[in-house]
Each structure stands twice: as structure tokens, then as C-alpha cells.
C-alpha atoms as an extended CHARMM CRD file, in Angstrom:
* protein
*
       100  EXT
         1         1  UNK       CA              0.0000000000        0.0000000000        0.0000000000  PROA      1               0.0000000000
         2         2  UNK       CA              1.1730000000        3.7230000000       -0.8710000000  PROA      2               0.0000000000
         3         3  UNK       CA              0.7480000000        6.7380000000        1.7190000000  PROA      3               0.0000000000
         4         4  UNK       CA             -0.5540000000        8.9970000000       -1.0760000000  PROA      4               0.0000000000
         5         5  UNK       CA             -3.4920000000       10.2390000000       -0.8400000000  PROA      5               0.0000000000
         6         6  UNK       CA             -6.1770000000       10.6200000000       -3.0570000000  PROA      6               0.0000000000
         7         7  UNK       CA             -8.3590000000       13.3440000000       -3.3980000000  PROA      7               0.0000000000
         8         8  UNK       CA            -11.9860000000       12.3340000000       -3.7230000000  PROA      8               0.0000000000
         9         9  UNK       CA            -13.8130000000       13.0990000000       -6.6580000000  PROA      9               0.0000000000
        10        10  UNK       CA            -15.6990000000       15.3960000000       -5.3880000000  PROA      10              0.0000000000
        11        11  UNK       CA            -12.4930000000       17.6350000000       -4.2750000000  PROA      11              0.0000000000
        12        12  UNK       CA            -10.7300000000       17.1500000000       -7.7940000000  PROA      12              0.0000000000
        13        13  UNK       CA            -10.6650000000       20.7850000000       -9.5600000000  PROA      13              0.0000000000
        14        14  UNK       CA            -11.0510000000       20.6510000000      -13.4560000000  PROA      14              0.0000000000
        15        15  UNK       CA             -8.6860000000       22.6000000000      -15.1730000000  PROA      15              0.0000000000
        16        16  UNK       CA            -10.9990000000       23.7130000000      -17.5750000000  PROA      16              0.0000000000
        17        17  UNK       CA            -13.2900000000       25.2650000000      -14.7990000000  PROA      17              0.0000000000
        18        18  UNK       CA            -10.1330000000       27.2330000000      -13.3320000000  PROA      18              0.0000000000
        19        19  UNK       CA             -9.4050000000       28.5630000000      -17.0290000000  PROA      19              0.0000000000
        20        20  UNK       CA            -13.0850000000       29.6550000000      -17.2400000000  PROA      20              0.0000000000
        21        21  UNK       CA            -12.9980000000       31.2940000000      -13.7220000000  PROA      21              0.0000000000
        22        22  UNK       CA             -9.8470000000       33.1470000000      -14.8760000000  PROA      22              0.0000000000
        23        23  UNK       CA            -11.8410000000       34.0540000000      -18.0560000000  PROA      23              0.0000000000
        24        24  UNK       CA            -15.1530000000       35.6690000000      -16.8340000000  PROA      24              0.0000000000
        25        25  UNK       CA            -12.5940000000       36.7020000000      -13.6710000000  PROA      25              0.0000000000
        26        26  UNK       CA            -10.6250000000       39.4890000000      -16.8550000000  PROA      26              0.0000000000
        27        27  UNK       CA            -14.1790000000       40.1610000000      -18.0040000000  PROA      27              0.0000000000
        28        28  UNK       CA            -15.4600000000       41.0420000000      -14.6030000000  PROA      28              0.0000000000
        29        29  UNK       CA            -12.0780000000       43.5180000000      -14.0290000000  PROA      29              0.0000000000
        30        30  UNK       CA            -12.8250000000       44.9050000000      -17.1650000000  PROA      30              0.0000000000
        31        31  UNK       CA            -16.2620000000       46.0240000000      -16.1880000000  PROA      31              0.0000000000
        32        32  UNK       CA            -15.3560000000       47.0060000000      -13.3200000000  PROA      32              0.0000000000
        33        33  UNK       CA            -12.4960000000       49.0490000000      -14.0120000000  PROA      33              0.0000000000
        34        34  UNK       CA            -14.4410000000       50.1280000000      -17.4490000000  PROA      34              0.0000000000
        35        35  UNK       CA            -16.9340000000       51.7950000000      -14.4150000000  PROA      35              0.0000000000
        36        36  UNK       CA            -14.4260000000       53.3380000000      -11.5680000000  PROA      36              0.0000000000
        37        37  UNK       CA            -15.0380000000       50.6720000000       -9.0690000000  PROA      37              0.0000000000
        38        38  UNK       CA            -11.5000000000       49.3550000000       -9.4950000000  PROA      38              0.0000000000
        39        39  UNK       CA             -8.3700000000       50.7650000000      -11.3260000000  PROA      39              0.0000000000
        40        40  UNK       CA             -7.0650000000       50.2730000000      -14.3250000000  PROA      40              0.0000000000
        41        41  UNK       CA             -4.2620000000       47.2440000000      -13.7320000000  PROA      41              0.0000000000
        42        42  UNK       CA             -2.6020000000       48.5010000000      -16.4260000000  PROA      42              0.0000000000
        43        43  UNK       CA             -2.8590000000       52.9010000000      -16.1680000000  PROA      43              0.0000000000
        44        44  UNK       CA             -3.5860000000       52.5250000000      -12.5680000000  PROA      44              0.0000000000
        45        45  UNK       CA             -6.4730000000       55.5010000000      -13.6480000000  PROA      45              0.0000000000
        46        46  UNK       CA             -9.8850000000       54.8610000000      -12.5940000000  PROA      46              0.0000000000
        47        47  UNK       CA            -11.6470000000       56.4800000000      -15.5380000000  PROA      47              0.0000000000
        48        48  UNK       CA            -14.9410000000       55.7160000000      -16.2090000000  PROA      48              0.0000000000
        49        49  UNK       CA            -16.1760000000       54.2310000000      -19.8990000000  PROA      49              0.0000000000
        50        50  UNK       CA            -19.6500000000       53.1550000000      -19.6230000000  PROA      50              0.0000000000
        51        51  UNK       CA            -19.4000000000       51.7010000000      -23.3350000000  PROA      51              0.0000000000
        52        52  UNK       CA            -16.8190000000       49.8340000000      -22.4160000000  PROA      52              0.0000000000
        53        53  UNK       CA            -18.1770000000       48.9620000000      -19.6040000000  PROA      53              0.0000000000
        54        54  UNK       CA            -21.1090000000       47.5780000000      -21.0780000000  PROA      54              0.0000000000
        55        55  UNK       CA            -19.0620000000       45.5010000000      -23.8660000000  PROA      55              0.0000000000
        56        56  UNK       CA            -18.0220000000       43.7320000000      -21.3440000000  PROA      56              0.0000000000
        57        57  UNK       CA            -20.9770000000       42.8640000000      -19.4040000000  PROA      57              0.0000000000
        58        58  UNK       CA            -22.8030000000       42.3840000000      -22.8840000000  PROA      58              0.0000000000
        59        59  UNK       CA            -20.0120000000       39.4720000000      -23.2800000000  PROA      59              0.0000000000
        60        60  UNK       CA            -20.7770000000       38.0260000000      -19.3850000000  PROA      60              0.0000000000
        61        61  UNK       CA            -24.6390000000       37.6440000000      -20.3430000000  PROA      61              0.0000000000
        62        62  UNK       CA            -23.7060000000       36.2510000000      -23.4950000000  PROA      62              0.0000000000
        63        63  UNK       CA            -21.4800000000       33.8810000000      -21.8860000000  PROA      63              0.0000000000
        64        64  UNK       CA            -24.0290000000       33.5220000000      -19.0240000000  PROA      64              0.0000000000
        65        65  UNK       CA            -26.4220000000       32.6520000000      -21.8000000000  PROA      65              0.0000000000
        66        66  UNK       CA            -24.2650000000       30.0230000000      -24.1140000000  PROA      66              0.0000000000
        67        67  UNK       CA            -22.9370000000       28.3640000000      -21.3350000000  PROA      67              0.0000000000
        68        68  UNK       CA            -26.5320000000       27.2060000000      -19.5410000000  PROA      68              0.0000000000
        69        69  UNK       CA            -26.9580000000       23.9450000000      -18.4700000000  PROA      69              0.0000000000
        70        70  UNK       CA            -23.2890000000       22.6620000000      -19.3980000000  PROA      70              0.0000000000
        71        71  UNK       CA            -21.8000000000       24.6720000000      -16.0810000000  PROA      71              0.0000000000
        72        72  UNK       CA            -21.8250000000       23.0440000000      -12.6110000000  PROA      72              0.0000000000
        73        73  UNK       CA            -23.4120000000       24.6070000000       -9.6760000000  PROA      73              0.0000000000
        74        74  UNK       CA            -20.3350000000       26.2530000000       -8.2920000000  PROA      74              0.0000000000
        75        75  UNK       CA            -19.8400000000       28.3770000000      -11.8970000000  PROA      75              0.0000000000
        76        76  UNK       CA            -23.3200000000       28.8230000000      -12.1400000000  PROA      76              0.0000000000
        77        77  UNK       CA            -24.0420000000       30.7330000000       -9.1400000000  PROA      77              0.0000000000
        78        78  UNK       CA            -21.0030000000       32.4190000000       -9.4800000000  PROA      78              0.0000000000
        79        79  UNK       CA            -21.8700000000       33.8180000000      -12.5310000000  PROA      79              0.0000000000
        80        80  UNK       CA            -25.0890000000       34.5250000000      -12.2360000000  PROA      80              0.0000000000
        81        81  UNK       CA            -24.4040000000       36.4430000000       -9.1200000000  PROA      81              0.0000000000
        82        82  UNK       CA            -21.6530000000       38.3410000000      -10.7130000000  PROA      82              0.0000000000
        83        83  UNK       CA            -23.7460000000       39.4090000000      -13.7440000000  PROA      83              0.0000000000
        84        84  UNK       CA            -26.1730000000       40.5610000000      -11.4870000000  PROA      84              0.0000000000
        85        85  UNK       CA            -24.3860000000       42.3950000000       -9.4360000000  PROA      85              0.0000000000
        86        86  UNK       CA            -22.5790000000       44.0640000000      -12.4280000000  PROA      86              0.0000000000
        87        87  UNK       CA            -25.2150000000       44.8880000000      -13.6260000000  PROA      87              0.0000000000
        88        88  UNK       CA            -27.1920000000       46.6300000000      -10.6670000000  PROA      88              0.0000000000
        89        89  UNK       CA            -23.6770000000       48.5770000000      -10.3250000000  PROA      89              0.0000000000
        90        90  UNK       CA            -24.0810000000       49.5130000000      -13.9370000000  PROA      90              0.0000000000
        91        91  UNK       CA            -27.2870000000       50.6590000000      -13.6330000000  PROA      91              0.0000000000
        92        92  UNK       CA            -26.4840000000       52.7550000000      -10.2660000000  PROA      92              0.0000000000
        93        93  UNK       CA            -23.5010000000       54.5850000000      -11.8840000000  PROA      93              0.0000000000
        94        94  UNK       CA            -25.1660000000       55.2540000000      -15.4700000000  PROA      94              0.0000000000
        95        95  UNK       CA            -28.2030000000       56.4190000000      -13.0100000000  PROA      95              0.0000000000
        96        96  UNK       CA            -26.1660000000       58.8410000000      -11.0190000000  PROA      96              0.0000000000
        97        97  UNK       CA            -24.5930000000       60.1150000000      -14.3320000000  PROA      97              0.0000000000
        98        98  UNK       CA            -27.8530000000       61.0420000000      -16.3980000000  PROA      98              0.0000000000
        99        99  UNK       CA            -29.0120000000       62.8000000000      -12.8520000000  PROA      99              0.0000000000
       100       100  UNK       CA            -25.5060000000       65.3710000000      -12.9340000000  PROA      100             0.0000000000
């Protein structure tokens, strides 16, 4: 018998979920970034581009969209929640614009 352990099946992470977490992970930076919430990574600015903004989160529902049903339930909520929450931030800040 060998001392290594196994993880159980259960435990195992799937590359291919890690590379789509990293994926909708740049997307979701983008928006936010593309909005002020979070600074540029790459200017270190925090200006705001609401049509860049919503590029991106058009591409996160589209994903969100394609991608039903073949997810599991970890990447689904996560997404979902993200989305949403993008998007009530979207609306808030494109809000708070029209009313200056």
C-alpha cells in the first residue's frame, strides 16, 4: 500500500473550470475598471467608460447565456451572481450620471 493520498472526486478541480474562472474573472475587471469601481491594472487611472463597460458585461450575459446547463453549480451561481451584481452597479452609476 502507498501513503498517497487521493483526493476524492468530489475535491478534484477541473482545469478547464479554473481557465473559465480566470476568463469571466478578466471580463469582470474589465467592467469594473471600465466603471471606476477598481483601477485600471494597467494605467492605474480609474476612468470611467460606460461603453466599455457595457461591452463587457454584454459578453458576461452572453457567456451567461451560451454556457446554460453545461456549467456546474459552483460556476453557475457564481456567474449569475456576478452578472447581477454588475449589472445593478451599472445601472447605479449610469443612473447617477444622467441625474448630474
Amino acid at each position: 500500500m502507498t501513503d498517497k493520498k487521493k483526493k476524492a472526486p468530489e475535491q478534484e478541480v477541473d482545469r478547464e473550470d479554473l481557465l473559465f474562472l480566470n476568463l469571466i474573472k478578466m471580463l469582470e475587471l474589465s467592467v469594473k475598471s471600465s466603471m471606476g469601481l477598481e483601477k485600471n491594472p494597467v494605467t492605474g487611472e480609474d476612468k470611467v467608460d460606460m461603453e466599455s463597460a457595457r461591452i463587457n458585461l454584454d459578453i458576461l450575459i452572453m457567456i451567461q447565456n451560451k454556457t446554460s446547463g453545461n456549467l456546474n453549480d459552483i460556476l453557475t451561481r457564481y456567474l449569475r451572481d456576478m452578472v447581477t451584481h454588475l449589472q445593478m452597479e451599472y445601472i447605479k452609476l449610469d443612473t447617477d450620471s444622467k441625474k448630474s
